[in-house]
gemmi code that builds the backbone of each chain (N, CA, C; Angstrom):
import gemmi

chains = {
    "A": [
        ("UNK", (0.851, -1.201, 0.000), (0.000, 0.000, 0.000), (0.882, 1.244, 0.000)),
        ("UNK", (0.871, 2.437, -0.764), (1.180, 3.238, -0.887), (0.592, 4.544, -0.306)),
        ("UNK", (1.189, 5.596, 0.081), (0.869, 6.974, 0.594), (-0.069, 7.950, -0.074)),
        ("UNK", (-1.396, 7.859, -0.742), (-2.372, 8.827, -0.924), (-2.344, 10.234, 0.147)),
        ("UNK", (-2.818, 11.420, -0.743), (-2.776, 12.396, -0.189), (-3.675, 12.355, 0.725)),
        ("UNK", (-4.675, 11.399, 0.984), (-6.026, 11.365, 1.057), (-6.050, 10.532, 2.796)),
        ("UNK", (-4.951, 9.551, 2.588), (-4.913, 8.943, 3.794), (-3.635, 9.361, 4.625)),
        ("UNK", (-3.276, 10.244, 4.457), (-2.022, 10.833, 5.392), (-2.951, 11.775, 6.768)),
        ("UNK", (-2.181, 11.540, 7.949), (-2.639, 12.637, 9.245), (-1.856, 13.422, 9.280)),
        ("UNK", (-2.402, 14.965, 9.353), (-1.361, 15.897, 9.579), (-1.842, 16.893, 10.519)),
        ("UNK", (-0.012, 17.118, 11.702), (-0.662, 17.753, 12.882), (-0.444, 18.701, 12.521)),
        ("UNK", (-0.802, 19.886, 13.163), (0.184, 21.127, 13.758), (0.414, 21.070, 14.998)),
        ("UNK", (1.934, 21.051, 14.763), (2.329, 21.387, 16.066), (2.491, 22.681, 16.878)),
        ("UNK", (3.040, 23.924, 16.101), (2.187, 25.049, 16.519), (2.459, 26.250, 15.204)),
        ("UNK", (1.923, 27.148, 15.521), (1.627, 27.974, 14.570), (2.574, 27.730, 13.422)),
        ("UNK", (2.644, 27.423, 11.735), (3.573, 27.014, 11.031), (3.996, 25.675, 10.644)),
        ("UNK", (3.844, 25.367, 12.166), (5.063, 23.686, 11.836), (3.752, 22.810, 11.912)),
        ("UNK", (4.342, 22.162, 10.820), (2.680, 20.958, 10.431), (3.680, 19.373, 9.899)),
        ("UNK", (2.836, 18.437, 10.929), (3.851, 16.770, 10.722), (2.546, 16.280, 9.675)),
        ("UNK", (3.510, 15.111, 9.236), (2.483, 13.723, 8.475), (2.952, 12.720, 8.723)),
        ("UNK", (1.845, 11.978, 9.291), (2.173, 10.637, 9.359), (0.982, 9.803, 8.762)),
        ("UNK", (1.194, 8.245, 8.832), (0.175, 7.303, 8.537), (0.131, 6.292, 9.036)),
        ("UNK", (-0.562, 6.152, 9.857), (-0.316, 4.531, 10.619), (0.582, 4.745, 11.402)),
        ("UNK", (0.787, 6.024, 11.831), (1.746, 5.672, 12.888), (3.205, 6.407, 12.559)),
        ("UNK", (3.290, 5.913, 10.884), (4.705, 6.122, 10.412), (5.301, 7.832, 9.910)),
        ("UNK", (6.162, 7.932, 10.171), (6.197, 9.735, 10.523), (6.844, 9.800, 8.351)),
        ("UNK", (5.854, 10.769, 7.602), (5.869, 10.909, 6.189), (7.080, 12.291, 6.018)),
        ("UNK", (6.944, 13.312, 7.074), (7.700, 14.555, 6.700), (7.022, 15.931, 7.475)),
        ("UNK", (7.357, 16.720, 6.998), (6.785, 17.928, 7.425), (6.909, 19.139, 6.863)),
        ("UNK", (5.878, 20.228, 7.033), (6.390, 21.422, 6.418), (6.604, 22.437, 7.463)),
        ("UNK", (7.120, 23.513, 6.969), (7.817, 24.800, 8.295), (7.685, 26.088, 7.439)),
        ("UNK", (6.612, 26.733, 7.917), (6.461, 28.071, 7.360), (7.726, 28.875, 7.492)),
        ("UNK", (8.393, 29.653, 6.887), (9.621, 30.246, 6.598), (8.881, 31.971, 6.880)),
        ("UNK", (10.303, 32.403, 7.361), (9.704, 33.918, 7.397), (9.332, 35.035, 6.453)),
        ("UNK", (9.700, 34.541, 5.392), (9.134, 34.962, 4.005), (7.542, 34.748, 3.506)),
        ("UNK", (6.742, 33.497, 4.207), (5.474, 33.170, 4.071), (5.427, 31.862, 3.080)),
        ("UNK", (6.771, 31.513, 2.898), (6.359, 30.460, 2.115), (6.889, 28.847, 2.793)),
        ("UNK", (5.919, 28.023, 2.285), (6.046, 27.051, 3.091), (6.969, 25.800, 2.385)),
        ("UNK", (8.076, 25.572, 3.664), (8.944, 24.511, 3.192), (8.873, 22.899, 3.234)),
        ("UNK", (8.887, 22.382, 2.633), (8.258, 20.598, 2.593), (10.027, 20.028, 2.752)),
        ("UNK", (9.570, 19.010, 3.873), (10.528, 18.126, 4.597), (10.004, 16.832, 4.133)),
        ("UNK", (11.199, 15.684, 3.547), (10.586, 13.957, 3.551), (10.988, 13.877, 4.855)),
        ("UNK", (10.901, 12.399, 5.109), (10.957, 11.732, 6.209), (12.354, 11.176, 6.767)),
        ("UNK", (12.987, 12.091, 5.264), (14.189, 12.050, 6.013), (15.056, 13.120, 6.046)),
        ("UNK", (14.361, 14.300, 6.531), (14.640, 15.745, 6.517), (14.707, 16.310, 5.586)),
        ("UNK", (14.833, 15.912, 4.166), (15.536, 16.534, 3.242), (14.777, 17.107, 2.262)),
        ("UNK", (14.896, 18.565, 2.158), (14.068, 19.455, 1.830), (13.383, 19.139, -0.058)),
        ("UNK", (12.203, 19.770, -0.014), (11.137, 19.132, -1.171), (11.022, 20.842, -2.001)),
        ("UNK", (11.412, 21.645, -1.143), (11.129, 22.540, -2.026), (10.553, 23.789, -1.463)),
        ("UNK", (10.157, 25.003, -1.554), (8.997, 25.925, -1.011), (8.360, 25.966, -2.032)),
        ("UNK", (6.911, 26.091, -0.999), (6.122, 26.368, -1.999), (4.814, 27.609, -1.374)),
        ("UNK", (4.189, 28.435, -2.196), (3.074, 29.251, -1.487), (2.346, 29.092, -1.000)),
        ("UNK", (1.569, 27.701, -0.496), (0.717, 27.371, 0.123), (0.611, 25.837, 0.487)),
        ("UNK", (0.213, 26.342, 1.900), (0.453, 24.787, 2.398), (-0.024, 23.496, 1.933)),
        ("UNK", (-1.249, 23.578, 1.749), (-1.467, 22.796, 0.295), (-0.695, 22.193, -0.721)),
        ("UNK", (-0.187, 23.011, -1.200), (0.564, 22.626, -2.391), (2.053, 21.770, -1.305)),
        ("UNK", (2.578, 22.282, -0.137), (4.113, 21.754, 0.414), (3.538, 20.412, 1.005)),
        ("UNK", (2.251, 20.442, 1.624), (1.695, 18.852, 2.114), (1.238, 17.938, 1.395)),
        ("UNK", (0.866, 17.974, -0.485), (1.014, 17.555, -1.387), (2.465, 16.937, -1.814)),
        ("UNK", (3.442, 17.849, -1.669), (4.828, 17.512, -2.321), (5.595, 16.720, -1.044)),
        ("UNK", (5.109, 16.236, 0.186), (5.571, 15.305, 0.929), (5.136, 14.289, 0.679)),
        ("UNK", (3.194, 14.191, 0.492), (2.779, 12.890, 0.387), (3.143, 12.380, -1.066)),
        ("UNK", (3.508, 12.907, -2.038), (4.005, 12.363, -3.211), (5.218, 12.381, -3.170)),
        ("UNK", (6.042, 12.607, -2.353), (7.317, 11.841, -1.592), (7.294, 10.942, -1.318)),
        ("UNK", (6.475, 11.014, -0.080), (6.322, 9.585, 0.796), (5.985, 8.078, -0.331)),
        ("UNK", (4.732, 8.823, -1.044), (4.289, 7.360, -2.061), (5.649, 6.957, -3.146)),
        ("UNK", (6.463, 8.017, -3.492), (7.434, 7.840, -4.475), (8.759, 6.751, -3.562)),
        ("UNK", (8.610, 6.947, -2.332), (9.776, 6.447, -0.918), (8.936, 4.714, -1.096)),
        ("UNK", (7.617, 4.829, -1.443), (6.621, 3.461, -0.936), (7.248, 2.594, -2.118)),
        ("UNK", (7.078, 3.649, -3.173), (7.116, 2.446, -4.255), (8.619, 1.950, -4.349)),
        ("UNK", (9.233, 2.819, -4.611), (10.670, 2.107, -4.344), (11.226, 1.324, -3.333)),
        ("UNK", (10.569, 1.274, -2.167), (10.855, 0.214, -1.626), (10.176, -1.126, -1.674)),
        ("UNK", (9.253, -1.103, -2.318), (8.265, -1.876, -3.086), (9.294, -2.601, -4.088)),
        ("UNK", (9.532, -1.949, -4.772), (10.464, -2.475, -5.960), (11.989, -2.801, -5.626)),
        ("UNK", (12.579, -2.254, -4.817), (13.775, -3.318, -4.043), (13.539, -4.347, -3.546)),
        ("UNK", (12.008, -4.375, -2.936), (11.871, -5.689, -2.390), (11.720, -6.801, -3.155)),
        ("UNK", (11.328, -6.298, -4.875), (11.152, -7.362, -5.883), (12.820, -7.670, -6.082)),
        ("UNK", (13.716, -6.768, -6.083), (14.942, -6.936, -6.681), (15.235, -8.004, -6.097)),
        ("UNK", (15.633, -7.789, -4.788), (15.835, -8.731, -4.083), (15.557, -10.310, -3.988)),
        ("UNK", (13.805, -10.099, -3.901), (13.270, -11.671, -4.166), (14.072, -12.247, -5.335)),
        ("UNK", (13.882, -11.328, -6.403), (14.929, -11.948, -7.651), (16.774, -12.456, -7.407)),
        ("UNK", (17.145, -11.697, -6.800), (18.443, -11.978, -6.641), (18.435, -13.587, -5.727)),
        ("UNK", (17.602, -13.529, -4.655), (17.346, -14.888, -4.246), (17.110, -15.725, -4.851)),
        ("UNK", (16.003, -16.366, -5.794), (15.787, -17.189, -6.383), (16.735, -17.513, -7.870)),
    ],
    "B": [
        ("UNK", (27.698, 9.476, 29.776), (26.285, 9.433, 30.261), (25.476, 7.987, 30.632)),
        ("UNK", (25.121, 7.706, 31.908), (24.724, 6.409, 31.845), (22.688, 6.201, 31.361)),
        ("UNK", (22.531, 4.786, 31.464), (21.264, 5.097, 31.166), (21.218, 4.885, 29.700)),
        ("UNK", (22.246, 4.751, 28.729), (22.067, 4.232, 27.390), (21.202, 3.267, 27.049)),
        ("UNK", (21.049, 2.211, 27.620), (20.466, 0.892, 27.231), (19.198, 0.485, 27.189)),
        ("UNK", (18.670, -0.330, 27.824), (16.789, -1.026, 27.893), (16.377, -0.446, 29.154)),
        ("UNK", (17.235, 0.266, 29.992), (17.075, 0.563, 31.185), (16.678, 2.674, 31.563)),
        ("UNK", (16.727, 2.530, 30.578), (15.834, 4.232, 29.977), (14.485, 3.735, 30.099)),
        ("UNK", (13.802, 4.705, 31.405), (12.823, 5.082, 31.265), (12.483, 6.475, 30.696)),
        ("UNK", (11.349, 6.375, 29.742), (10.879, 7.943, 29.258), (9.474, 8.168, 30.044)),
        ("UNK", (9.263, 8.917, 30.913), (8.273, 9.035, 31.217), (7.765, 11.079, 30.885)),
        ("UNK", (6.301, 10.919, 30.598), (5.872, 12.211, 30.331), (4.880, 12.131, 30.831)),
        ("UNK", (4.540, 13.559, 31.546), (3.170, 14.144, 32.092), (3.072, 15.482, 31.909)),
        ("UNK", (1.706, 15.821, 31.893), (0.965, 17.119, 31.817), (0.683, 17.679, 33.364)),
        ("UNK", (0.528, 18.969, 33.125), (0.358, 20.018, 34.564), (-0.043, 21.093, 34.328)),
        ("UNK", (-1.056, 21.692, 35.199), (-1.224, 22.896, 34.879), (-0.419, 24.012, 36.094)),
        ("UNK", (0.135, 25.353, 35.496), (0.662, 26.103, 36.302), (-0.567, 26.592, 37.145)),
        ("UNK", (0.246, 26.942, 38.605), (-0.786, 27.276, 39.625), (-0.899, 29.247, 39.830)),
        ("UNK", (-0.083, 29.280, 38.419), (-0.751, 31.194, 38.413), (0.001, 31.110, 37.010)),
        ("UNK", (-0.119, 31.681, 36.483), (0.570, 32.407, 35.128), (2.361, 32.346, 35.447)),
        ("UNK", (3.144, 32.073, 34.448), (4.365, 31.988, 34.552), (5.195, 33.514, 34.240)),
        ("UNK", (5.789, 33.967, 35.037), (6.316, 35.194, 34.451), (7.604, 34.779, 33.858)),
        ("UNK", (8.651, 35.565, 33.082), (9.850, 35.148, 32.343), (10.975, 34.729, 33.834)),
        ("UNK", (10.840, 35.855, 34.599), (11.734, 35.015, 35.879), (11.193, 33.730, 36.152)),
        ("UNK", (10.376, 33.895, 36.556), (10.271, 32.677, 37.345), (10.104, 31.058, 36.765)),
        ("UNK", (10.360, 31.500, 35.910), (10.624, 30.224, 34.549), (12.008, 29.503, 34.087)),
        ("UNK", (12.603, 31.186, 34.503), (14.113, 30.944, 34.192), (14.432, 30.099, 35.153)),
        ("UNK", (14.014, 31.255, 36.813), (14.315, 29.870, 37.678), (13.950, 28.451, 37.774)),
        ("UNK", (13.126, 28.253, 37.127), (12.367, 26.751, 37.506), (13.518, 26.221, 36.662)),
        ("UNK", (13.643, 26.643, 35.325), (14.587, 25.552, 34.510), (15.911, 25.775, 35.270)),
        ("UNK", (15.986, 26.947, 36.260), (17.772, 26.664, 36.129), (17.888, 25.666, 37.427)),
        ("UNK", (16.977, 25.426, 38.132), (16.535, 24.437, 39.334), (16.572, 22.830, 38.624)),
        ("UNK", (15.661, 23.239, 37.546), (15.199, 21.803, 37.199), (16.877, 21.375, 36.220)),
        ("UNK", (17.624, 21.767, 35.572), (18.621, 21.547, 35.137), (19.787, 20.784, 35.846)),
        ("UNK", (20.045, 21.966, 36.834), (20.957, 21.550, 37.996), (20.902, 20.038, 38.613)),
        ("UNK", (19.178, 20.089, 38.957), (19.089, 18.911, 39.410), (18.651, 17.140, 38.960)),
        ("UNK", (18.556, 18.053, 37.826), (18.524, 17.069, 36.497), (20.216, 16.414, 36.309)),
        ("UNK", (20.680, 17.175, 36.219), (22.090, 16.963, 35.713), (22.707, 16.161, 37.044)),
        ("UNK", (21.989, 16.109, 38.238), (23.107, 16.082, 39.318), (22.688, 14.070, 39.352)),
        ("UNK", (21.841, 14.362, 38.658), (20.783, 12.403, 38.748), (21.421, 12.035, 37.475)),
        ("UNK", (21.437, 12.628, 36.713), (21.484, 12.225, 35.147), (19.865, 11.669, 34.564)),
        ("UNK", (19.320, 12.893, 34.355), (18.441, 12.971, 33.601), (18.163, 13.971, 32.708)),
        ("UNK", (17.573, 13.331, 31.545), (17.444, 14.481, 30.499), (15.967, 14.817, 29.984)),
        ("UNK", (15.495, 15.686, 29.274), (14.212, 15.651, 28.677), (13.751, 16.886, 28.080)),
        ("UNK", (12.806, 16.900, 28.029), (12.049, 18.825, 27.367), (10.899, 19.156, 28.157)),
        ("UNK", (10.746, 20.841, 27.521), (9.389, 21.152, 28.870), (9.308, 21.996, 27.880)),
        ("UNK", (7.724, 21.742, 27.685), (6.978, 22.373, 26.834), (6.004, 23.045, 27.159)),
        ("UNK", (5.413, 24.434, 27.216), (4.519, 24.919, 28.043), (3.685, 26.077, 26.879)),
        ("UNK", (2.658, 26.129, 26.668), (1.576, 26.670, 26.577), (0.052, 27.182, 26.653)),
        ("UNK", (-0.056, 28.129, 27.028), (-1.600, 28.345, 27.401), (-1.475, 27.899, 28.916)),
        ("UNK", (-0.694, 28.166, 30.155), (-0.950, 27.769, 31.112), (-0.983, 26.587, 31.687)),
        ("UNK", (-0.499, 25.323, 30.626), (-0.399, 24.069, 30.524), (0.975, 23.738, 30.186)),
        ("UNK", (1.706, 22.770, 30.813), (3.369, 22.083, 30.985), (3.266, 20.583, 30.118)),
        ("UNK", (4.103, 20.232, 29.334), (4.399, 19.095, 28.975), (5.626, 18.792, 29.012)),
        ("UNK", (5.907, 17.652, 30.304), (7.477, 17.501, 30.002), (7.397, 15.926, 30.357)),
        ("UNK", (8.879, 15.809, 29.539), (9.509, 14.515, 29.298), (10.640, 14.160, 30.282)),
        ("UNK", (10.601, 13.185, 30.756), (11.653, 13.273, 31.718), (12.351, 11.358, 31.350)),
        ("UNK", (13.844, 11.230, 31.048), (14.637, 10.107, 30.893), (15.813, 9.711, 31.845)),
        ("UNK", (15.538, 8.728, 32.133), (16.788, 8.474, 32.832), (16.639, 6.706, 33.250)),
        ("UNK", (17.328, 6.405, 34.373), (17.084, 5.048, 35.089), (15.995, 5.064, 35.994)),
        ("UNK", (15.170, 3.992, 35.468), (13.699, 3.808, 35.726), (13.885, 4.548, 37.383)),
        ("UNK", (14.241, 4.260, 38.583), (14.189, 4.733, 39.791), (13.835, 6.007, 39.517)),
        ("UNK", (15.199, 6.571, 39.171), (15.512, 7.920, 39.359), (14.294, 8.953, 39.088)),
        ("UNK", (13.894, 8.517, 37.967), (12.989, 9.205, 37.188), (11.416, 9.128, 37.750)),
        ("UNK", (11.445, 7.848, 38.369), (9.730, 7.870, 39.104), (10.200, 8.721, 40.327)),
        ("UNK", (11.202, 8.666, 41.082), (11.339, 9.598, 42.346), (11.187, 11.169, 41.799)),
        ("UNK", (11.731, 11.209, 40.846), (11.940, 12.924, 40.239), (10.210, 12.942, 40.170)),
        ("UNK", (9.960, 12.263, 39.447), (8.413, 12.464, 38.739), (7.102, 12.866, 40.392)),
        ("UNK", (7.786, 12.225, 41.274), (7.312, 12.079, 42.288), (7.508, 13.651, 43.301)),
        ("UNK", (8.664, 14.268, 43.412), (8.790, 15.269, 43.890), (8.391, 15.943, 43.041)),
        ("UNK", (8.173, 16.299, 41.974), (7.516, 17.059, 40.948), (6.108, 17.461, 41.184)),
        ("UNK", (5.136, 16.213, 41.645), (3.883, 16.239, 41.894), (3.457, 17.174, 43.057)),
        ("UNK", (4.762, 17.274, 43.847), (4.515, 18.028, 45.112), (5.022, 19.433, 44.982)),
        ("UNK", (5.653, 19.668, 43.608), (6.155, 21.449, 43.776), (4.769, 22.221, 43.547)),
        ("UNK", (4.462, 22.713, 44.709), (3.684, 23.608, 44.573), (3.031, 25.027, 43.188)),
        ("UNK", (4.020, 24.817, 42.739), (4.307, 25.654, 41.169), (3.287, 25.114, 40.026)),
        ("UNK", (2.825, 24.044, 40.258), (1.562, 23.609, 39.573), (0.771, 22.484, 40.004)),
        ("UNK", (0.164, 22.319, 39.578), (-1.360, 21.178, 40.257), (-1.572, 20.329, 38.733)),
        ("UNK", (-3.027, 19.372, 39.380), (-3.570, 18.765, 37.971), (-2.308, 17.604, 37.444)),
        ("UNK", (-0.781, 16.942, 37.859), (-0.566, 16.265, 37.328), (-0.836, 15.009, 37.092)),
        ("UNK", (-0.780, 14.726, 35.445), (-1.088, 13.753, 35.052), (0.161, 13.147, 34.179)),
        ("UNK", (0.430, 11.583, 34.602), (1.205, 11.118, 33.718), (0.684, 10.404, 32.400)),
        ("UNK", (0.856, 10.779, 31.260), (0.627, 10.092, 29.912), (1.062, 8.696, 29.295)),
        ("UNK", (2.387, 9.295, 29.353), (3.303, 7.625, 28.873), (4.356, 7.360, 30.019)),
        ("UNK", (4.200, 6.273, 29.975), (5.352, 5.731, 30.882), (5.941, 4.492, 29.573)),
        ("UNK", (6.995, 4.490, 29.360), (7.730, 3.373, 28.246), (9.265, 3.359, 28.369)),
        ("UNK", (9.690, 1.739, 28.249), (11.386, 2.072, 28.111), (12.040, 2.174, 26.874)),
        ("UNK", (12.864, 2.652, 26.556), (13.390, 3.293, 24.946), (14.703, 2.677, 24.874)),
        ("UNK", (15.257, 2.515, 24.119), (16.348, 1.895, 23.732), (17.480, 3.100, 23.871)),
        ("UNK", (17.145, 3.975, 23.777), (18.274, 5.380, 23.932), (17.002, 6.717, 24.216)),
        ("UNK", (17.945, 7.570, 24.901), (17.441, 8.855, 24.880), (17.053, 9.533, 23.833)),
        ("UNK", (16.116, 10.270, 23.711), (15.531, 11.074, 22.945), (16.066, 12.140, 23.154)),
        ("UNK", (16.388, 12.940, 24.480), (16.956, 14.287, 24.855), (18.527, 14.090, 25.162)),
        ("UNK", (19.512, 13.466, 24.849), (20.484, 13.119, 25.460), (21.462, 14.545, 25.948)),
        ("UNK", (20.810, 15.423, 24.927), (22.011, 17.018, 25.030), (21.363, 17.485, 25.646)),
        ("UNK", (20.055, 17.262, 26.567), (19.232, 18.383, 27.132), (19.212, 18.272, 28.194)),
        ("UNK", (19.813, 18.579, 29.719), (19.131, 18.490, 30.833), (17.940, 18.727, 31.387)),
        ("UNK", (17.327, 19.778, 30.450), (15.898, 19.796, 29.861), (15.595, 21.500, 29.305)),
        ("UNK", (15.684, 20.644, 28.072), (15.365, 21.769, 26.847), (14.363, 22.087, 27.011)),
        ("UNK", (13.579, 23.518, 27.059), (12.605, 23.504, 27.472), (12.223, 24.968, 25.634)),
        ("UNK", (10.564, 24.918, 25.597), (10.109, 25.735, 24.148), (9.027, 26.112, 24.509)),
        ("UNK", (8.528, 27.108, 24.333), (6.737, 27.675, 24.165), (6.234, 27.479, 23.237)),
        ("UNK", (5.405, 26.653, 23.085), (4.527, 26.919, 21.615), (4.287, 28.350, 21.213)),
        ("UNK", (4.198, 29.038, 20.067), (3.711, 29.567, 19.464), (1.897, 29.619, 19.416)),
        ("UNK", (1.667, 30.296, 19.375), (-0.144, 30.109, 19.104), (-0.786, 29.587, 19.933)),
        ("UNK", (-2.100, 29.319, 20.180), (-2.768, 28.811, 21.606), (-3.708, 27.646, 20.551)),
        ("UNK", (-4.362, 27.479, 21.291), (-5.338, 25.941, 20.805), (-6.091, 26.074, 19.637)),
        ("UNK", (-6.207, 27.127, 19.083), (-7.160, 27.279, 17.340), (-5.762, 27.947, 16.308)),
        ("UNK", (-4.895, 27.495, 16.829), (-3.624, 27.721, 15.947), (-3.597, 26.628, 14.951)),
        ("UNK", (-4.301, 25.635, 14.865), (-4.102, 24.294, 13.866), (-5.176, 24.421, 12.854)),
        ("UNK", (-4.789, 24.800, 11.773), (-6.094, 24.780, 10.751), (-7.039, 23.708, 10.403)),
        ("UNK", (-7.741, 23.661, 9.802), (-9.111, 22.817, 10.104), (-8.639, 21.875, 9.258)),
        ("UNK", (-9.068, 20.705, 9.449), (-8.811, 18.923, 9.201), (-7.385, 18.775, 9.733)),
        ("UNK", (-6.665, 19.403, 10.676), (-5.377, 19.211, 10.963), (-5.562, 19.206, 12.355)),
        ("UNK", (-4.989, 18.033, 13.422), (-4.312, 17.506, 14.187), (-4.167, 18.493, 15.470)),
        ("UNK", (-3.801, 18.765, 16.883), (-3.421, 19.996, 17.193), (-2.639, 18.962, 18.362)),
        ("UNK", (-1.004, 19.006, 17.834), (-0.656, 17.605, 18.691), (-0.325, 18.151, 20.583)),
        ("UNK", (-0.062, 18.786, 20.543), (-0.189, 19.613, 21.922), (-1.680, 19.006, 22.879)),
        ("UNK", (-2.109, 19.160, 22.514), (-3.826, 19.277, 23.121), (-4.454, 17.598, 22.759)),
        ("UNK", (-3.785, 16.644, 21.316), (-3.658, 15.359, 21.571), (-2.976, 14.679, 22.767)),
        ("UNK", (-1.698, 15.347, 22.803), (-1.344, 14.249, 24.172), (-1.849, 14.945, 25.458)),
        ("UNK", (-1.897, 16.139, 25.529), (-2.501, 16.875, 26.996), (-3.821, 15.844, 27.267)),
        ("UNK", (-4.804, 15.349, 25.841), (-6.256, 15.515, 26.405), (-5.813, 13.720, 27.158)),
        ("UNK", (-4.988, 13.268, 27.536), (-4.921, 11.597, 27.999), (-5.515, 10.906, 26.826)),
        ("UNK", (-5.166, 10.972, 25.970), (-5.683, 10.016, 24.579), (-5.393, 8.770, 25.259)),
        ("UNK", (-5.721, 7.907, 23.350), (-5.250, 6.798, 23.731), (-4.217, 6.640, 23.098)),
        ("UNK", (-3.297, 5.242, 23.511), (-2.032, 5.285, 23.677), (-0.983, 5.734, 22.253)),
        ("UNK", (-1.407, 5.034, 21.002), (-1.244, 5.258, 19.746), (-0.834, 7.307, 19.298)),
        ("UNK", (-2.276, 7.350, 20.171), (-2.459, 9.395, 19.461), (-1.741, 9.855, 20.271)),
        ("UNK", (-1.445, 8.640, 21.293), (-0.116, 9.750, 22.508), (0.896, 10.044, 22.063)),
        ("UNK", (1.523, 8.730, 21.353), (2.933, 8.484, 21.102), (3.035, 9.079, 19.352)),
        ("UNK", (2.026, 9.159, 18.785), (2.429, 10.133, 17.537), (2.389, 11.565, 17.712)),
        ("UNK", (1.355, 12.084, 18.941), (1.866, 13.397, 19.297), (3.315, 13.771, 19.824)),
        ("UNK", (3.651, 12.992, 20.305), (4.850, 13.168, 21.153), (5.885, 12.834, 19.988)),
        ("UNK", (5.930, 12.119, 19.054), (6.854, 12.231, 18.081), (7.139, 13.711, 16.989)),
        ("UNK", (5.735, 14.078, 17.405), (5.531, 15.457, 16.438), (6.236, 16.535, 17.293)),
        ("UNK", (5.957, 16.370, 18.523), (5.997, 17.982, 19.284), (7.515, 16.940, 19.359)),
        ("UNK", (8.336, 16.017, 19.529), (9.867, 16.347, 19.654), (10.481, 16.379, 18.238)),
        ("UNK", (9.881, 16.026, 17.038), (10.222, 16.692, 16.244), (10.608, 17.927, 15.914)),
        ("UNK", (9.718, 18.715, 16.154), (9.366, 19.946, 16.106), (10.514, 20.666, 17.411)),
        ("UNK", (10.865, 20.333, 18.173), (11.821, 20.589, 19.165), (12.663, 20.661, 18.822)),
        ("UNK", (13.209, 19.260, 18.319), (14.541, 19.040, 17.708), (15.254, 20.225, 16.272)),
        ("UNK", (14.099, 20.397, 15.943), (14.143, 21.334, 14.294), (14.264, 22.686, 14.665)),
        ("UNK", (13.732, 22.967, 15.791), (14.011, 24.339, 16.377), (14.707, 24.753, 17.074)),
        ("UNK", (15.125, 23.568, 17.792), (16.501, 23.828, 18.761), (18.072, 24.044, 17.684)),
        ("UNK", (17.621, 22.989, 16.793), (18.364, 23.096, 15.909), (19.138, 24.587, 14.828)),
        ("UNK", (18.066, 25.027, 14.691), (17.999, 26.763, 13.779), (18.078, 27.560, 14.925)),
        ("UNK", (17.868, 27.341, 16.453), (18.485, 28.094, 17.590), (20.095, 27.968, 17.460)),
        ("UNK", (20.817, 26.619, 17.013), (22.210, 26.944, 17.526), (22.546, 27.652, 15.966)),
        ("UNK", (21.965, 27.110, 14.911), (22.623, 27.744, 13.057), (22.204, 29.129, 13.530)),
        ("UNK", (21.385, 29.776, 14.126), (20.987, 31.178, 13.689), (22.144, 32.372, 14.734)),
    ],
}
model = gemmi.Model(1)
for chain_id, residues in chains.items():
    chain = gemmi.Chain(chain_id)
    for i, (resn, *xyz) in enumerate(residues, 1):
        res = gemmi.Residue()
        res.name, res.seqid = resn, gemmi.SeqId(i, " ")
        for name, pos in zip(("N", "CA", "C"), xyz):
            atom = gemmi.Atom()
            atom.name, atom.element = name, gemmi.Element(name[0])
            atom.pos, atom.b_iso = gemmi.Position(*pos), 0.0
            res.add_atom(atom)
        chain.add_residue(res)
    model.add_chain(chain)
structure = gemmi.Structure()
structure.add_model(model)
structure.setup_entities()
């Protein structure tokens, strides 16, 4: 199963700083910047970009996160292959 | 630092202050709670907004229920409640004798269909919405403490 925009939870933690997770599993985050524009974090800190609205930066994590799903999806085929 | 191992307890509870906190008397509490943090070897964060405390407190299971225990009795706030009690494989605060942050914004600071993880673990959830709040608000610690030492 992969990361839909649709099934991600996202907190705020306080004014600005907003998490995602799913099931538990922590997706990224964004951090309003003092300029007004909002910065998108994956899940493994590493920045996605600014963008003008939070919307659009909590979009560009969860299509992180699903892009993080599938590839590990698909190592896991590599693998099975290298086994057999 | 000892306390590395299976033998870390993290324990966290909520409190409410018993008057409004002024900037002294805050300073003092942390430079109290530091000292004597440091003198046990314990570490953690203290998070306070709207008249409400969230702190984390780590160390060796003893130490930390006795701390947690004189805590209940400082007159400086009422209402405590403990949330999680769990053992961790390592510290979460290991540089902090206790880092302490104000939220920003009060309780309608979280825009609508969004989360308000502060006020998740304050309200005694259940155990799941505890422990993903508490991953958020030390996230969020960590990222700011962080652009505290770059800035």
């Amino acid at each position: 199963m992969t990361a839909s925009s649709s099934d991600v939870l996202w907190a705020c933690v306080e004014e600005g700083f907003h998490v995602g997770s799913r099931g538990g599993d922590f997706l990224g985050y964004v951090d309003r910047q003092a300029s007004g524009e909002f910065r998108a974090f994956d899940a493994r800190s590493e920045q996605l970009g600014d963008f003008a609205t939070l919307a659009e930066a909590t979009a560009a994590v969860a299509a992180r996160a699903e892009r993080l799903d599938l590839d590990g999806m698909l190592a896991g085929d590599d693998m099975q292959g290298t086994v057999s | 630092m000892t306390g590395q191992g299976t033998d870390v307890l993290s324990l966290v509870y909520t409190s409410s202050a018993s008057q409004p906190f002024r900037e002294t008397a805050l300073v003092q509490l942390l430079t109290e709670c530091r000292r004597n943090n440091a003198a046990v070897d314990v570490t953690g964060m203290l998070l306070y907004r709207g008249g409400r405390f969230i702190q984390v407190l780590e160390g060796v299971a003893d130490t930390v229920r006795e701390l947690a225990e004189r805590i209940r009795r400082d007159p400086r706030h009422h209402d405590m409640r403990v949330l999680l009690e769990e053992r961790v494989s390592q510290r979460r605060f290991p540089d902090w004798t206790m880092g302490y942050r104000a939220l920003r914004g009060g309780e309608d600071a979280a825009p609508e269909g969004y989360r308000d993880s502060f006020a998740d673990l304050d309200a005694d959830s259940d155990e799941d919405t505890a422990r993903r709040a508490l991953a958020e608000l030390t996230l969020w610690f960590r990222v700011r403490s962080a652009a505290s030492v770059d800035a």
